[in-house]
Backbone as JSON Lines, residues from 0, in Angstrom:
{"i":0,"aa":"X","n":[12.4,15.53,41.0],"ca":[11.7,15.99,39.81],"c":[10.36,15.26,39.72]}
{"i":1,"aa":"X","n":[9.04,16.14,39.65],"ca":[8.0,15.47,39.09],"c":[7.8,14.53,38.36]}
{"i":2,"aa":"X","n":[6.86,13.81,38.15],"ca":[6.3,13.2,37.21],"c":[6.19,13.33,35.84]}
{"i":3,"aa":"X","n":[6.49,13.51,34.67],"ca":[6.11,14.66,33.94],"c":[4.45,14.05,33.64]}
{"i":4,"aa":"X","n":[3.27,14.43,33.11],"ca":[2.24,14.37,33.31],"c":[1.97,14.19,31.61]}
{"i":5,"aa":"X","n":[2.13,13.04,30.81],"ca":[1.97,12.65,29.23],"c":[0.45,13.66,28.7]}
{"i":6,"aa":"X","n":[-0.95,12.92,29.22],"ca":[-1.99,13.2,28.88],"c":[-2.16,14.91,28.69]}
{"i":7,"aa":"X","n":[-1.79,15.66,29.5],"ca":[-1.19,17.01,29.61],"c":[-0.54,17.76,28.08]}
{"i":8,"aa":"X","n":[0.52,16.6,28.32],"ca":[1.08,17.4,26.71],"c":[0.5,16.92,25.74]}
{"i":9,"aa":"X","n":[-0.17,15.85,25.55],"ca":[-0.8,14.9,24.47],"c":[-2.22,16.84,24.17]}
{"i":10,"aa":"X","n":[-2.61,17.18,25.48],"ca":[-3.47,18.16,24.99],"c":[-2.84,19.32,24.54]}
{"i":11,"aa":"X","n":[-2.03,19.54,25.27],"ca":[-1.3,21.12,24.83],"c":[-0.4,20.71,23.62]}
{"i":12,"aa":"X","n":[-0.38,19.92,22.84],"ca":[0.18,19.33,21.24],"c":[-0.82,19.77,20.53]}
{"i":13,"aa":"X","n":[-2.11,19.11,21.07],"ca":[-2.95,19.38,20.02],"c":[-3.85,20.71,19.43]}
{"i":14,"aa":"X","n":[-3.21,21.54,20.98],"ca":[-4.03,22.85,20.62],"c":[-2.54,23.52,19.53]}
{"i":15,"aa":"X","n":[-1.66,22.78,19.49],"ca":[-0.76,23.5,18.9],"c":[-0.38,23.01,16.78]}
{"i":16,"aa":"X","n":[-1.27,22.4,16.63],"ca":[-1.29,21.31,15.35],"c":[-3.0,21.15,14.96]}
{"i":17,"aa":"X","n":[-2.46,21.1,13.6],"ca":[-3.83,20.37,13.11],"c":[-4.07,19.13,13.08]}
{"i":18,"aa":"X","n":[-5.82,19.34,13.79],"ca":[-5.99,18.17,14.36],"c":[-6.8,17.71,12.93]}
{"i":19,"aa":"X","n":[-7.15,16.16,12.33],"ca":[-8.02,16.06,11.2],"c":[-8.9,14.66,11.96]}
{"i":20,"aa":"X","n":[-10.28,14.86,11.47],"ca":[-11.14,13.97,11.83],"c":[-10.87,12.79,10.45]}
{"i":21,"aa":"X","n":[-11.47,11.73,10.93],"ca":[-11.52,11.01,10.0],"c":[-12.28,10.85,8.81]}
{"i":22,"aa":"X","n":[-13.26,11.65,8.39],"ca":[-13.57,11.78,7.38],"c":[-12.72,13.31,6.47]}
{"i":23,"aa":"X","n":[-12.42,14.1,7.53],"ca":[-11.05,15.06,6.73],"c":[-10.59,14.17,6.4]}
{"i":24,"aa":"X","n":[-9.85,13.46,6.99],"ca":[-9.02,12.32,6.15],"c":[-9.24,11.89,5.14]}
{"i":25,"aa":"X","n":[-9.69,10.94,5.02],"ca":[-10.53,10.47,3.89],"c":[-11.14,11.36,2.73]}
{"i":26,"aa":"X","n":[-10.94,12.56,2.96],"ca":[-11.57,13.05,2.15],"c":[-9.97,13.79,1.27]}
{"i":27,"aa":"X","n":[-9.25,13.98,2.23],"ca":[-7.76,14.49,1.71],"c":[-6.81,13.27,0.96]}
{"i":28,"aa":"X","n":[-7.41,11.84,1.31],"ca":[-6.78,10.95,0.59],"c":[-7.22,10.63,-0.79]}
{"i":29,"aa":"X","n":[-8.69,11.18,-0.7],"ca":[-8.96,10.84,-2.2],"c":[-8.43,12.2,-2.9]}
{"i":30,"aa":"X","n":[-8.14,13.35,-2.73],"ca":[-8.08,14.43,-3.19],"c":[-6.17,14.62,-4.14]}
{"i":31,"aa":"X","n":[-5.65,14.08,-2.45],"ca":[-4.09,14.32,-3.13],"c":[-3.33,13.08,-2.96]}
{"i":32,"aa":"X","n":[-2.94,12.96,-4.48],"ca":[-1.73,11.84,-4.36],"c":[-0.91,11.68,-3.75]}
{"i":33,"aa":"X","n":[-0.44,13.2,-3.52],"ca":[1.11,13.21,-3.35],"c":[1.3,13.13,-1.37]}
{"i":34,"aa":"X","n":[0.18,13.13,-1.09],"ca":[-0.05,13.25,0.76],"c":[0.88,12.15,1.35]}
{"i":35,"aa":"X","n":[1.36,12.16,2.28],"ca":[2.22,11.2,3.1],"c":[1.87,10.92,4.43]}
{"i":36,"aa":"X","n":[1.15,9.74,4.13],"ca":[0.46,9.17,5.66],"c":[1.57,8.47,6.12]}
{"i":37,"aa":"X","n":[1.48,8.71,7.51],"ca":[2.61,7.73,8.53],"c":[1.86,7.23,9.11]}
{"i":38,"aa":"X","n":[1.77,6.09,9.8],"ca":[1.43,4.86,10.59],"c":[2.46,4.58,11.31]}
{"i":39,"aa":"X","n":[2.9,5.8,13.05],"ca":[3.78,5.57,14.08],"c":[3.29,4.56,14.62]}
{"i":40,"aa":"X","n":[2.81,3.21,14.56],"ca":[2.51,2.45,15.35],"c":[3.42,1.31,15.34]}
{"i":41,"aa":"X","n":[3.4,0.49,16.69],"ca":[4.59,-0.28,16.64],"c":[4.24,-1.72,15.69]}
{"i":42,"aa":"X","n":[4.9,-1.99,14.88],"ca":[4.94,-3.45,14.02],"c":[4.06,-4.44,14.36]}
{"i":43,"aa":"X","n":[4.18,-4.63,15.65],"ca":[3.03,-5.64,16.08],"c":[1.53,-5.31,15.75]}
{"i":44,"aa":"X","n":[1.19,-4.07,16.33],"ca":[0.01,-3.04,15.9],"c":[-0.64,-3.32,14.65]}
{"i":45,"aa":"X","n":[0.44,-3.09,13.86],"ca":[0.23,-3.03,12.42],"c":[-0.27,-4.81,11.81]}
{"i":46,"aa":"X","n":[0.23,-5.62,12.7],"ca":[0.22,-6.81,11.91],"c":[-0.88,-7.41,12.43]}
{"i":47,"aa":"X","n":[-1.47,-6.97,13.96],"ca":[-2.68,-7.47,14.16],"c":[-3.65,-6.41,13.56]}
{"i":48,"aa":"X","n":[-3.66,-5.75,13.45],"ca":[-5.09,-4.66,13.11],"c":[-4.83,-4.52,11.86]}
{"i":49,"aa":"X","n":[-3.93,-4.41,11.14],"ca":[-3.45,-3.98,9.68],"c":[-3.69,-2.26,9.82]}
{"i":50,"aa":"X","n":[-3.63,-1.59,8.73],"ca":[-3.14,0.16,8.43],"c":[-3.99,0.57,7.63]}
{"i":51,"aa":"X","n":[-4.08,1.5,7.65],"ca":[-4.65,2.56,6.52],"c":[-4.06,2.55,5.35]}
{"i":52,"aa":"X","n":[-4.66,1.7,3.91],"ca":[-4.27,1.88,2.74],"c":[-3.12,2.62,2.13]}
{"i":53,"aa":"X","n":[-1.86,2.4,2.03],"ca":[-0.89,3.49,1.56],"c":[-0.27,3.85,2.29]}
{"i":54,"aa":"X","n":[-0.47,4.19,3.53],"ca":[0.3,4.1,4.69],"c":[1.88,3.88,4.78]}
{"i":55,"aa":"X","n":[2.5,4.72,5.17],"ca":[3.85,4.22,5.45],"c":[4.26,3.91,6.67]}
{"i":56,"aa":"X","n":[5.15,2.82,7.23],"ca":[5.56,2.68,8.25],"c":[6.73,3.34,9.06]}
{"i":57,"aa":"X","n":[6.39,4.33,9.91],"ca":[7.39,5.31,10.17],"c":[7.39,4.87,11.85]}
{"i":58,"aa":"X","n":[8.1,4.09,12.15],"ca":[7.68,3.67,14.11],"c":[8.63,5.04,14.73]}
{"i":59,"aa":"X","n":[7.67,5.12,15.55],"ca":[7.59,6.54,16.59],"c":[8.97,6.76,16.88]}
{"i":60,"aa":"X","n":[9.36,5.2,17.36],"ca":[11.06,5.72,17.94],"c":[12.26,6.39,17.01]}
{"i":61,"aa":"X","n":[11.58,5.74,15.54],"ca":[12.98,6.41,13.97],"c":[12.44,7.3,13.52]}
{"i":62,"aa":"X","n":[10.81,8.15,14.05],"ca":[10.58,9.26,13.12],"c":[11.26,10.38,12.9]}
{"i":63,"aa":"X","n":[12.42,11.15,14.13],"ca":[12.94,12.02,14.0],"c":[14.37,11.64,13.24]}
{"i":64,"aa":"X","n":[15.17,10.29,13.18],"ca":[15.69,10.24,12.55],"c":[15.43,9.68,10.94]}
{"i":65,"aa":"X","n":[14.41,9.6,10.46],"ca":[13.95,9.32,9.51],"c":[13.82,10.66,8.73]}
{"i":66,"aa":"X","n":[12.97,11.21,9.42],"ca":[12.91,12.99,9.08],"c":[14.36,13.81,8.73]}
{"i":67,"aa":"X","n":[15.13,13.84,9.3],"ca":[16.57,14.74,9.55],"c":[17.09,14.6,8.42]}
{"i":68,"aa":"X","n":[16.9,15.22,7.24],"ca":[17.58,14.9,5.95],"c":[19.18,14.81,5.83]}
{"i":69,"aa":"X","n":[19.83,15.59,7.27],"ca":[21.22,15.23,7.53],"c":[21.46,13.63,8.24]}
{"i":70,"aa":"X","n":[20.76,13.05,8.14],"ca":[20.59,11.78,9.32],"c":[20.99,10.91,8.28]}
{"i":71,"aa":"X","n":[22.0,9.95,9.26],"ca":[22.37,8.75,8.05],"c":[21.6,7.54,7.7]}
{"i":72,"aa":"X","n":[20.35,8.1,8.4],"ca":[18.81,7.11,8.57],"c":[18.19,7.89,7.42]}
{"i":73,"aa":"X","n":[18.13,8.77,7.57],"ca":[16.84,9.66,6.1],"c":[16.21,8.86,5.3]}
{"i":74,"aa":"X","n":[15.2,9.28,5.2],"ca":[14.39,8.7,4.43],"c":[14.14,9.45,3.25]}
{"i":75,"aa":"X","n":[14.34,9.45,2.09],"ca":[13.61,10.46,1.25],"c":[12.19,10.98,0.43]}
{"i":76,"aa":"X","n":[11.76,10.54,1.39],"ca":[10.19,10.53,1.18],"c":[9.3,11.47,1.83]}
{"i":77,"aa":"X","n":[10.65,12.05,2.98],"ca":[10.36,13.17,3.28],"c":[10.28,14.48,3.12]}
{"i":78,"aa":"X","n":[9.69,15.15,3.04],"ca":[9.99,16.8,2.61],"c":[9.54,18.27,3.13]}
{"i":79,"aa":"X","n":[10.11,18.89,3.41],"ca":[9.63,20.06,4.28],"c":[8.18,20.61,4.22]}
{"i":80,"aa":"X","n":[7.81,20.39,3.25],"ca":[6.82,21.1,2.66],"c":[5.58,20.36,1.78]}
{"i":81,"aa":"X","n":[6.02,18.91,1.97],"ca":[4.82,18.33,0.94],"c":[3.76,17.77,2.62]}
{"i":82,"aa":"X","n":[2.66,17.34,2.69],"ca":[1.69,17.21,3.03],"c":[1.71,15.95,3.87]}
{"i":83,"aa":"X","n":[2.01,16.12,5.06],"ca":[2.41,15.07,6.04],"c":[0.91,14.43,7.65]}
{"i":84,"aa":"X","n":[0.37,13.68,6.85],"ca":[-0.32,13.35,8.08],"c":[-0.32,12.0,8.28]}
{"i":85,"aa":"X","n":[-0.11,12.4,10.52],"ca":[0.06,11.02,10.97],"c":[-0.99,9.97,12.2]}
{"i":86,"aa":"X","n":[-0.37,9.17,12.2],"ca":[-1.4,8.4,12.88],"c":[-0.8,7.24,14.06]}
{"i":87,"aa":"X","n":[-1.75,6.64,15.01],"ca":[-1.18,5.97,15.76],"c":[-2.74,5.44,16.01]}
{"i":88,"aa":"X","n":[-2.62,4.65,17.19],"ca":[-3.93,3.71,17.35],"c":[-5.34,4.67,17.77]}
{"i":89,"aa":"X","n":[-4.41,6.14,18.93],"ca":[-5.69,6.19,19.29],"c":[-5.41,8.1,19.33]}
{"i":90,"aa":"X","n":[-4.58,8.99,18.5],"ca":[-4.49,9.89,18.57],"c":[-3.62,10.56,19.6]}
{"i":91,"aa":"X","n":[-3.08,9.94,20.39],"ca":[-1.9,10.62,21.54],"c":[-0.53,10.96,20.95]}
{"i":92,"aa":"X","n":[-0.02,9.05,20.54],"ca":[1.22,9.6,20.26],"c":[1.11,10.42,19.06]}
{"i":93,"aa":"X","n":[0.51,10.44,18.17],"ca":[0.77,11.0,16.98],"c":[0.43,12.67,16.82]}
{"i":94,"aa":"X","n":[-0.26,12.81,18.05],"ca":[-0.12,14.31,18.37],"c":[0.92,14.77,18.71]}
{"i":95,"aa":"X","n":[1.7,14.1,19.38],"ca":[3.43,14.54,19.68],"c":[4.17,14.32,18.88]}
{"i":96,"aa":"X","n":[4.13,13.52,17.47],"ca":[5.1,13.05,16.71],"c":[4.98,14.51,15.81]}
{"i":97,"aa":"X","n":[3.19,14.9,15.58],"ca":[2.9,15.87,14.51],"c":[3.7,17.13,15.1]}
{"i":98,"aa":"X","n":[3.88,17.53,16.22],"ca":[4.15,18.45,16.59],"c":[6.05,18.62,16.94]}
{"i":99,"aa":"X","n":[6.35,17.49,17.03],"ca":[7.86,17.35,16.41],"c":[8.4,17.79,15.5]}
{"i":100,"aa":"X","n":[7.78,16.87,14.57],"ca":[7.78,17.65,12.77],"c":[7.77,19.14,12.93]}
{"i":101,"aa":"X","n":[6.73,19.23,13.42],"ca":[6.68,20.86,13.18],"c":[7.86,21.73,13.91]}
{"i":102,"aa":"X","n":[7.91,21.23,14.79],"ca":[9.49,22.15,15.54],"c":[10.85,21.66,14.6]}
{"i":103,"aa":"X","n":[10.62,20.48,14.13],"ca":[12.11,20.46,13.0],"c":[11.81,21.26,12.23]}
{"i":104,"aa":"X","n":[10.81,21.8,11.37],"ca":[10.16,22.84,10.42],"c":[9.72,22.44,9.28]}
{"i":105,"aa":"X","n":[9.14,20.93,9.28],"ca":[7.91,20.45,8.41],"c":[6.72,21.52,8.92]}
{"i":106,"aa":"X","n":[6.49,22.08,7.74],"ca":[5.48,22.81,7.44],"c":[3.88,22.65,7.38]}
{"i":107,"aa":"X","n":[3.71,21.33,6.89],"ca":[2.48,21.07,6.34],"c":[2.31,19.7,7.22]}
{"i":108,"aa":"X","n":[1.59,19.48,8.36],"ca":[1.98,18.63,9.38],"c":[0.3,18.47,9.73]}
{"i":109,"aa":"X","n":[0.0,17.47,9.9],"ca":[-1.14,17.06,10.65],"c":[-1.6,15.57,11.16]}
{"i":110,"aa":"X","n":[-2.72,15.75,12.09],"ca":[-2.23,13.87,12.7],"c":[-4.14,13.67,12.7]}
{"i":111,"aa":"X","n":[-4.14,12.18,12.54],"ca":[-5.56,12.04,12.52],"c":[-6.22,11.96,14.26]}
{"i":112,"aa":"X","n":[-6.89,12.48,14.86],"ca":[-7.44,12.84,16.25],"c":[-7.5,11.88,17.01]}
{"i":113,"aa":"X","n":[-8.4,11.08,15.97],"ca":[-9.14,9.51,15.96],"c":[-8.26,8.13,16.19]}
{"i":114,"aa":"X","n":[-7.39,8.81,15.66],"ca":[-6.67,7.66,15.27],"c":[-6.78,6.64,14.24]}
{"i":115,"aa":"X","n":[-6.26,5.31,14.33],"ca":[-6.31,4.41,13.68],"c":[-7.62,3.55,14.13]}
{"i":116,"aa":"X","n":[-8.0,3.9,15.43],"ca":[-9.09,2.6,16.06],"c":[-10.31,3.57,15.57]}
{"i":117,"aa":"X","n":[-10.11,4.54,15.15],"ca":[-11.5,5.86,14.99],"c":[-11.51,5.43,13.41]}
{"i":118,"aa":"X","n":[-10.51,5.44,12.78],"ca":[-10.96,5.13,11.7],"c":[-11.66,3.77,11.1]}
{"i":119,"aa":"X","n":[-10.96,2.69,11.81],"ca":[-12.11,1.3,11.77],"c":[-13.55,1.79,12.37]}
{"i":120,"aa":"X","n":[-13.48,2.32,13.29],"ca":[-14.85,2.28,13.66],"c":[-15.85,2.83,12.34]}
{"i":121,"aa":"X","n":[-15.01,3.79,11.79],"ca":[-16.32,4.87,11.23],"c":[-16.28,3.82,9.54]}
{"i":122,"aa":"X","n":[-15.4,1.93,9.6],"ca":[-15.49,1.68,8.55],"c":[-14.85,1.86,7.01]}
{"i":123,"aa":"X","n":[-13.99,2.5,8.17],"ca":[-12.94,3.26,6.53],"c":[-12.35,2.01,6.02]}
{"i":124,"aa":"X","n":[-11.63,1.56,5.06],"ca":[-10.69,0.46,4.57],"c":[-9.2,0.31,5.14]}
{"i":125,"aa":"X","n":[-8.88,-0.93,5.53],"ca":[-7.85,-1.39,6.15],"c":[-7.16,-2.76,5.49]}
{"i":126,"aa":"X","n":[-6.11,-2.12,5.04],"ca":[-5.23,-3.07,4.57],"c":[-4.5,-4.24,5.31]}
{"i":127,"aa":"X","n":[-4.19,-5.3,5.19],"ca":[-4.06,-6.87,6.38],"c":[-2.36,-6.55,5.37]}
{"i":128,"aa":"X","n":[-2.22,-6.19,6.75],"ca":[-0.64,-6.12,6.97],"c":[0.33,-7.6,6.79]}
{"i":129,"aa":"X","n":[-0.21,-8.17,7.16],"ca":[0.0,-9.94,7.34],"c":[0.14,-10.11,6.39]}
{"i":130,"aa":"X","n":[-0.56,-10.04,5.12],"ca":[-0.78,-10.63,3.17],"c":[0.26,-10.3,2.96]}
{"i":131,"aa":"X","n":[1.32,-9.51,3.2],"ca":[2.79,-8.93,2.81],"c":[3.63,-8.72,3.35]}
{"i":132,"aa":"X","n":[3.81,-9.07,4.57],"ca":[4.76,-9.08,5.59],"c":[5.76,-9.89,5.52]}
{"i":133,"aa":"X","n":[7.01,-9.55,5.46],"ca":[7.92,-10.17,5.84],"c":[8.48,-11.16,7.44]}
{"i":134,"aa":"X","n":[7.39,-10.37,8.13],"ca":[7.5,-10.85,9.42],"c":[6.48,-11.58,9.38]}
{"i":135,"aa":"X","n":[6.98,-13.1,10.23],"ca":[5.88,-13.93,10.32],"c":[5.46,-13.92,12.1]}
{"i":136,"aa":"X","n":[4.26,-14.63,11.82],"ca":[3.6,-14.84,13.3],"c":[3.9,-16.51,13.27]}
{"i":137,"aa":"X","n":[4.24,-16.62,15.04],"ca":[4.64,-17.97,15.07],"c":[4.18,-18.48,16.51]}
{"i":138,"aa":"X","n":[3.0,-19.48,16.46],"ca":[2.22,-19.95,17.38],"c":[3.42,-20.3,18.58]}
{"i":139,"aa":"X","n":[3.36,-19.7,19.79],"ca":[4.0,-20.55,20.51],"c":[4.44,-21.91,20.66]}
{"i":140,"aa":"X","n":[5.31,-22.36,21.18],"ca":[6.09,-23.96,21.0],"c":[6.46,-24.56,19.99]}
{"i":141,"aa":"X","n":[6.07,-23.44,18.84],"ca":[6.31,-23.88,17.29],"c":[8.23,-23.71,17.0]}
{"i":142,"aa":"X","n":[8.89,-24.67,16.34],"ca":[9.85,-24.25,15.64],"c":[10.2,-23.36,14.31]}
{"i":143,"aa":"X","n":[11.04,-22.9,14.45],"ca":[11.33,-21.58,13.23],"c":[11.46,-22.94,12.06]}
């Protein structure tokens, strides 16, 4: 069996989903409350770079069981139909996560292009994940 070829589907996801630039973004966060940003990025990610304001932490590997309202993981924050856009560092994975959703039959599904590193660039606000974390960082050779 081949290779399967990631970058490939990372494109044929996106012709299949809405893609949002980062000022769509931004412009849909000031607009609706009720929007549900995910931040699939892994914990570490999050604690060095920090997230997008409001942001929820949904890591890539529990999103489908997070989603599955039959799942004994569920989250209820989810909903078929309310306004779901997601994100990751640089727009790949979260083109495959958006397009997941959409084959479970979340409706209203979209992922930021840019990503998370597109949105620092263009200066947007980023919350320091660290100020509230339960997880600490611990200098090597250090004791707990």
């Amino acid at each position: 069996m081949p290779i399967r070829r990631i970058f490939k589907e990372v494109e044929a996801a996106k012709a299949r989903i809405e893609n949002l630039s980062v000022p769509q973004l931004a412009a849909e966060l000031s607009e609706d409350s009720v929007l549900l940003l995910l931040d699939i990025r892994e914990l570490q990610e999050r604690l060095l770079f920090g997230s997008i304001p409001g942001a929820k932490h949904v890591p890539r590997g529990m999103l489908e069981f997070w989603a599955d309202p039959t799942s004994p993981y569920a989250r209820d924050y989810f909903a078929e139909h309310r306004r779901t856009v997601l994100f990751c560092a640089g727009g790949g994975r979260s083109a495959l996560a958006a397009l997941k959703l959409q084959e479970m039959g979340f409706s209203n599904v979209a992922h930021l292009e840019e990503g998370f590193s597109g949105w620092q660039e263009r200066g947007e606000p980023v919350e320091d994940i660290r100020a509230n974390s339960r997880w600490v960082e611990r200098t090597p050779g250090t004791k707990a």
